[in-house]
TORKOL-4160 file (C-alpha; in steps of 0.2 Angstrom, whole numbers, padded with zeros to 4 digits, m for minus):
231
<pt num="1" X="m0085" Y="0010" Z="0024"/>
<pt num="2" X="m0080" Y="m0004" Z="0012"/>
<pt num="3" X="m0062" Y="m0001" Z="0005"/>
<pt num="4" X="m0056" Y="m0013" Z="m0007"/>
<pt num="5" X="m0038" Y="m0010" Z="m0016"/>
<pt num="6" X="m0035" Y="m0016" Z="m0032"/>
<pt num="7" X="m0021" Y="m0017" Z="m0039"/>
<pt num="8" X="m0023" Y="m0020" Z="m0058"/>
<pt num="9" X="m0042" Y="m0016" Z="m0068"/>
<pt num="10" X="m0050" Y="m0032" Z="m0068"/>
<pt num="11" X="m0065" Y="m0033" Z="m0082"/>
<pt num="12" X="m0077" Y="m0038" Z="m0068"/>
<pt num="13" X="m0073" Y="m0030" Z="m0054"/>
<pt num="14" X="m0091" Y="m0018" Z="m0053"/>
<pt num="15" X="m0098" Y="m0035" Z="m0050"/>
<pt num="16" X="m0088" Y="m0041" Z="m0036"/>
<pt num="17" X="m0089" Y="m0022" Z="m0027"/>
<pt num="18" X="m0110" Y="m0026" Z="m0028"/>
<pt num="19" X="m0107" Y="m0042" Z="m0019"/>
<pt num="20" X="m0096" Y="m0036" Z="m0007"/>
<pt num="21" X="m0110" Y="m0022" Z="m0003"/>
<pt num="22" X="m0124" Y="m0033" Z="m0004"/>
<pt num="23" X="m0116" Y="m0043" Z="0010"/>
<pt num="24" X="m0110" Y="m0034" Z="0023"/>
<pt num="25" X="m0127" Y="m0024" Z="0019"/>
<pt num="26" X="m0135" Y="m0041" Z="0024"/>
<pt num="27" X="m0123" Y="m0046" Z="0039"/>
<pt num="28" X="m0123" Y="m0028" Z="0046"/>
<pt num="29" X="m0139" Y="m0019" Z="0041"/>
<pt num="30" X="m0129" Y="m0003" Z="0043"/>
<pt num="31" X="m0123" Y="0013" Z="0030"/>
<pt num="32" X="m0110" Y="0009" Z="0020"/>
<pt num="33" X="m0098" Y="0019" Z="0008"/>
<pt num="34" X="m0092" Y="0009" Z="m0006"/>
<pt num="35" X="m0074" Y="0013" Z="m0012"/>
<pt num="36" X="m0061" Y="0006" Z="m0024"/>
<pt num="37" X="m0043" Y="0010" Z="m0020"/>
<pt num="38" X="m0033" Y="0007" Z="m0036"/>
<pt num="39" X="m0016" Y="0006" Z="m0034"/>
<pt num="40" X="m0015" Y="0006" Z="m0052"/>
<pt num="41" X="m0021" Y="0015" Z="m0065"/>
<pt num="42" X="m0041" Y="0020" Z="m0061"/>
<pt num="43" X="m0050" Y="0038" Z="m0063"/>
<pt num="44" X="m0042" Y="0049" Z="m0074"/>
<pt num="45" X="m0044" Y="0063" Z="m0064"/>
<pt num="46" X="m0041" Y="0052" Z="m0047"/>
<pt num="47" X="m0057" Y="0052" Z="m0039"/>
<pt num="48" X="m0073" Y="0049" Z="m0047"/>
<pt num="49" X="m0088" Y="0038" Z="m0046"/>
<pt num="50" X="m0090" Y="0021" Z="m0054"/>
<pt num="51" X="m0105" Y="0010" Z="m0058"/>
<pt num="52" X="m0110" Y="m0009" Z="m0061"/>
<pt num="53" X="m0127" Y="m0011" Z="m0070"/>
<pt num="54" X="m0136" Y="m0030" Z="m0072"/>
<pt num="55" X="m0147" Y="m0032" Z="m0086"/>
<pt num="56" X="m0160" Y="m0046" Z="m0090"/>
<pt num="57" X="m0170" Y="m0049" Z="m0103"/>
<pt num="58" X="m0167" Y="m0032" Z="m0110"/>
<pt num="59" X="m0172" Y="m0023" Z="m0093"/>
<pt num="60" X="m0159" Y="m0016" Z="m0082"/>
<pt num="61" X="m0165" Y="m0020" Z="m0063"/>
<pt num="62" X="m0150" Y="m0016" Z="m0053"/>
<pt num="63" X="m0139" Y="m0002" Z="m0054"/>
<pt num="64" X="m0124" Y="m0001" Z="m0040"/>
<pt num="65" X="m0112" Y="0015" Z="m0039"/>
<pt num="66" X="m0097" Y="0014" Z="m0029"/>
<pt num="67" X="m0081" Y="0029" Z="m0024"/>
<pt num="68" X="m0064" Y="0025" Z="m0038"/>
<pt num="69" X="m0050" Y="0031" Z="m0033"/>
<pt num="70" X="m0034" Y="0032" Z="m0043"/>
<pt num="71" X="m0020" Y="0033" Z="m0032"/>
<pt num="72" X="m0006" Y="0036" Z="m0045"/>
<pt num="73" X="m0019" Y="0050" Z="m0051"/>
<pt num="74" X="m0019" Y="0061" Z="m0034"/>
<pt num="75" X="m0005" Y="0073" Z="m0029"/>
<pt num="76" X="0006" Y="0065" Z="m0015"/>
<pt num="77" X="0007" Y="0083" Z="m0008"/>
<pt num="78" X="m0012" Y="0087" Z="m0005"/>
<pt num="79" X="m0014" Y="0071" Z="0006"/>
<pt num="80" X="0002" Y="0069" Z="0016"/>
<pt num="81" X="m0005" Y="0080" Z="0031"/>
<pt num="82" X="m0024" Y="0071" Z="0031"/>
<pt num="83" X="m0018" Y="0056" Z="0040"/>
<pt num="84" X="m0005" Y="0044" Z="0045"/>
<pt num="85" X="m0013" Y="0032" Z="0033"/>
<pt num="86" X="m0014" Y="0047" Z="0020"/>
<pt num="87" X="0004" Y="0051" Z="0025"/>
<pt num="88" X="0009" Y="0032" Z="0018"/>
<pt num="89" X="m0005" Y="0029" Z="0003"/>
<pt num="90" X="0004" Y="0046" Z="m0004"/>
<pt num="91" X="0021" Y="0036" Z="m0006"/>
<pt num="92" X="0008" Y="0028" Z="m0022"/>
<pt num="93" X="0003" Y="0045" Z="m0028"/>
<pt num="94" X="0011" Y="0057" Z="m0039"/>
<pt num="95" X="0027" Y="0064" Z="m0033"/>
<pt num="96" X="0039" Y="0078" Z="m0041"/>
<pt num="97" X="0056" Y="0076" Z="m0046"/>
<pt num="98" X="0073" Y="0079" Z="m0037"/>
<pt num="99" X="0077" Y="0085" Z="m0019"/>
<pt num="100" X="0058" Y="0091" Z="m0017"/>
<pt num="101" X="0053" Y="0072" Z="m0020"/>
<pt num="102" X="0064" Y="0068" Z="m0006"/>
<pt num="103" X="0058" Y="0081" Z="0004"/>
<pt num="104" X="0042" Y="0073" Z="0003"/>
<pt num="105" X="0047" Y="0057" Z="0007"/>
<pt num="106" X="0054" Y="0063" Z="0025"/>
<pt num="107" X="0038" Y="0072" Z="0026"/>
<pt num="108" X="0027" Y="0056" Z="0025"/>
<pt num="109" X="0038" Y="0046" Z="0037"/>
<pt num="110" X="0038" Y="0062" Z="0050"/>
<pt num="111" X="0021" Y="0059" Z="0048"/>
<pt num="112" X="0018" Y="0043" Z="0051"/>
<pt num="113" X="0031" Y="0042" Z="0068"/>
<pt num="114" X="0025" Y="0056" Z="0075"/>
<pt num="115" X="0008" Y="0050" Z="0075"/>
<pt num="116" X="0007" Y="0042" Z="0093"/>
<pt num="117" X="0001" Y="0025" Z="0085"/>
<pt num="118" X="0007" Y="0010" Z="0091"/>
<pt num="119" X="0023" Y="0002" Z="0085"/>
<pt num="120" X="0014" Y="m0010" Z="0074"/>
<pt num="121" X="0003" Y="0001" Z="0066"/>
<pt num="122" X="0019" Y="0013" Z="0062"/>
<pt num="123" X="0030" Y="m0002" Z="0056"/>
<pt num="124" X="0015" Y="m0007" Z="0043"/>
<pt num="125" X="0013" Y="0011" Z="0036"/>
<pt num="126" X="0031" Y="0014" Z="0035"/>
<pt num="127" X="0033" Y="m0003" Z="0028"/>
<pt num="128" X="0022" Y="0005" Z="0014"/>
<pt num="129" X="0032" Y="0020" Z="0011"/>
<pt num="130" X="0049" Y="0010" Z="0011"/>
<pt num="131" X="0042" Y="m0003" Z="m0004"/>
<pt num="132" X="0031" Y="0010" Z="m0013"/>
<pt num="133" X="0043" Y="0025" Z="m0014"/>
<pt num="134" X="0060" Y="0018" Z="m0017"/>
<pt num="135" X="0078" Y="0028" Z="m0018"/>
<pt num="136" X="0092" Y="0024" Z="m0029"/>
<pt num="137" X="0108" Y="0022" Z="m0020"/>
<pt num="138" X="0112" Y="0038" Z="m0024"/>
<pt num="139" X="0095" Y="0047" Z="m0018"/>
<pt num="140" X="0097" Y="0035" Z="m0003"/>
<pt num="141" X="0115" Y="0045" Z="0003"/>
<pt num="142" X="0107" Y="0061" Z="m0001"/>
<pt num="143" X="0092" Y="0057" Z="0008"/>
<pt num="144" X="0103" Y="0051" Z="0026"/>
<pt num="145" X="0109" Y="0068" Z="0025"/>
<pt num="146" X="0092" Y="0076" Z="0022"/>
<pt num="147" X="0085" Y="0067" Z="0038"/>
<pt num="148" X="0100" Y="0073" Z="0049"/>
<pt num="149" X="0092" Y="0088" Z="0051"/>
<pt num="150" X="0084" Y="0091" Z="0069"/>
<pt num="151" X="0066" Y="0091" Z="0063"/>
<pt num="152" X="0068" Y="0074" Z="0053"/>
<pt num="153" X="0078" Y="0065" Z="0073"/>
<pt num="154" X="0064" Y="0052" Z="0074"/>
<pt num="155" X="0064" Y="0049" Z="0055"/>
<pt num="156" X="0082" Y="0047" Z="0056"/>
<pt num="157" X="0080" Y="0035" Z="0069"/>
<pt num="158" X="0069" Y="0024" Z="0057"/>
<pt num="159" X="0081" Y="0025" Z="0045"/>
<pt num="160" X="0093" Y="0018" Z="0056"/>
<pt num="161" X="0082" Y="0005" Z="0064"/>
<pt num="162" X="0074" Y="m0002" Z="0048"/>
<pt num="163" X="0074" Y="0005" Z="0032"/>
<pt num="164" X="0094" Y="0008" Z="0032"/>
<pt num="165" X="0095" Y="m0011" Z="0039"/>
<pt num="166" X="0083" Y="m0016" Z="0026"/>
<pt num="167" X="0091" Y="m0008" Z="0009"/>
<pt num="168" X="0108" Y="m0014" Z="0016"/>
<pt num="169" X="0102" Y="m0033" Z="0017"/>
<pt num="170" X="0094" Y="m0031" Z="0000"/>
<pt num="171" X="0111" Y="m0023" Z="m0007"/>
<pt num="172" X="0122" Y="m0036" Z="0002"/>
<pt num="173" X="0110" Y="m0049" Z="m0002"/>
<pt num="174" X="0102" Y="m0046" Z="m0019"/>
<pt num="175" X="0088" Y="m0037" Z="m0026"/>
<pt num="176" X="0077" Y="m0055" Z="m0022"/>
<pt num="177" X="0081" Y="m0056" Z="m0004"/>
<pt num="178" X="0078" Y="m0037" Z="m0004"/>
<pt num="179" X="0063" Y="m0041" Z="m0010"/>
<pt num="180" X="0059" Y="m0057" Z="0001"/>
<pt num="181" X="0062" Y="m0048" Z="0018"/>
<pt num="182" X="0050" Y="m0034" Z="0013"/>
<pt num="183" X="0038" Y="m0045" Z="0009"/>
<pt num="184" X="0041" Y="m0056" Z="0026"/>
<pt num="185" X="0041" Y="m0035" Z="0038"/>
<pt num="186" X="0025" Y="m0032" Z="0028"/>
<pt num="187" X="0016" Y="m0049" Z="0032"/>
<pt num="188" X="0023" Y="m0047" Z="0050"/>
<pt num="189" X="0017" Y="m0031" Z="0053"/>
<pt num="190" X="m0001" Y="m0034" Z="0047"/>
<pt num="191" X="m0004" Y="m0053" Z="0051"/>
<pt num="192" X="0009" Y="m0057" Z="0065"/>
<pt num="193" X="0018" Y="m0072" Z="0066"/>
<pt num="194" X="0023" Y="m0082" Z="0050"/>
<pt num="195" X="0022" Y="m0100" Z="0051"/>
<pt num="196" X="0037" Y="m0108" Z="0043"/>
<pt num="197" X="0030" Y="m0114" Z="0028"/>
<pt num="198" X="0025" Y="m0096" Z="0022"/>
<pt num="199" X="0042" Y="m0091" Z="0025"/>
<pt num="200" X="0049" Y="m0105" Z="0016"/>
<pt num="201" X="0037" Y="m0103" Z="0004"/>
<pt num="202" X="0042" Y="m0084" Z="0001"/>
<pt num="203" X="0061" Y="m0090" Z="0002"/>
<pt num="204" X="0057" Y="m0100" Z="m0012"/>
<pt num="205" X="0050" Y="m0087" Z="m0024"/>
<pt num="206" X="0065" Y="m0083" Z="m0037"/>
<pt num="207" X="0055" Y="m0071" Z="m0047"/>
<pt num="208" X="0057" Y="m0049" Z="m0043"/>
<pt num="209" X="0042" Y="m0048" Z="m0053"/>
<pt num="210" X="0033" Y="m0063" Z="m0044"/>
<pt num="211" X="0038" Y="m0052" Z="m0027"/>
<pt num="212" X="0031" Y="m0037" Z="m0031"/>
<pt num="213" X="0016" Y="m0045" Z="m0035"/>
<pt num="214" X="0014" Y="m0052" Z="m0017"/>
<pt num="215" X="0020" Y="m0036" Z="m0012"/>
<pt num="216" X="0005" Y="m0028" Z="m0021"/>
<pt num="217" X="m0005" Y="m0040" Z="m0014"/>
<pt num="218" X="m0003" Y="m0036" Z="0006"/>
<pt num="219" X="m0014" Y="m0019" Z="0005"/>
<pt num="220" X="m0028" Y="m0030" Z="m0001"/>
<pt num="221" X="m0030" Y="m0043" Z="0008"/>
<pt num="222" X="m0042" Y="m0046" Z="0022"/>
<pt num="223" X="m0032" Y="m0064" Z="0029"/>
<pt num="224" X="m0015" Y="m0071" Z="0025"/>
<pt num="225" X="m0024" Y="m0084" Z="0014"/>
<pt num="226" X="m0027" Y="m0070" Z="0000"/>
<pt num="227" X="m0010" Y="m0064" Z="m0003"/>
<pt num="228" X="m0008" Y="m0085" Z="m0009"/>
<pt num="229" X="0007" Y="m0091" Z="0000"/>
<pt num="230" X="m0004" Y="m0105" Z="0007"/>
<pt num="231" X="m0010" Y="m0119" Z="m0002"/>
């Protein structure tokens, strides 16, 4: 399978997803799925099939169809049992309101810590779920008390262990170094070590809007070198 996130339309983007085909078709000689994760925006009714079409001198020789998948289009509740990894792409979906949303949330972090993966794994796709599906400080309190239930123990132990440590530093801290520290857990988690210059580098960033970008950056990057905190 080829999955590629995107996380805002980009004009060209059928193009690029016939490239990215046409090459690992090459290196592999293997069957490959083509599919577009859109963190953004994408089918209206959440999953559908795109196209790219190339045209010269008024013929159309190649025409390329790929999966789209909106994300925020699909209902958080039909894929927070498939998978772990469903469990933490639903904290991008559509969600209801009020103490069944923060049902849902326990539910998705149940999920993804009771899976058997291995701590890294976990960390990532809970690392999703804390920068995707954020609680007000009030939703927060009511949440702790939610997970104190015996079925929710382990989540409650995440809570303690990261999230609660997390949202604490970003309260004590600021909104910004909130925001710097999920950014650093995330890369972490998926890349391994920071050298210090991308850590000085995120340190450096005084824009929230700048953050979230990176933020939305990490789920589609292949390297460190495309989230552009090098260079």
């Amino acid at each position: 399978m080829e999955a590629e996130v995107q996380a805002d339309p980009e004009a060209d983007f059928g193009k690029r997803m016939f490239e990215y085909y046409a090459l690992l078709w090459l290196q592999f000689d293997a069957p490959i799925v083509p599919v577009v994760l859109h963190l953004r925006g994408g089918e209206p009714k959440g999953i559908g099939i795109a196209e790219y079409r190339h045209t010269l001198f008024g013929r159309e020789w190649v025409r390329f169809h790929y999966a789209s998948v909106g994300l925020a289009r699909l209902s958080a509740r039909e894929y927070l049992e498939t998978s772990p990894l469903g469990a933490a792409l639903a904290a991008l979906m559509g969600r209801p309101k009020g103490s069944e949303n923060l049902e849902l949330r326990a539910r998705m972090l149940k999920r993804v810590v009771e899976s058997g993966l291995d701590q890294g794994r976990q960390l990532l796709l809970v690392t999703v779920i804390e920068t995707y599906f954020r609680l007000s400080v009030e939703e927060r309190m009511r949440f702790r008390r939610l997970v104190s239930r015996k079925e929710y123990r382990k989540v409650q132990d995440v809570e303690l262990t990261w999230a609660d440590e997390l949202r604490m530093e970003g309260h004590e801290k600021g909104v910004l170094q909130g925001k710097r520290e999920a950014l650093k857990r995330l890369l972490i988690a998926k890349f391994g070590t920071l050298a210090a210059e991308v850590e000085a580098r995120i340190d450096s960033v005084s824009s929230a809007e700048a953050l979230d970008e990176y933020l939305d950056r990490v789920l589609a990057a292949a390297a460190l070198e495309d989230i552009g905190l090098i260079g």
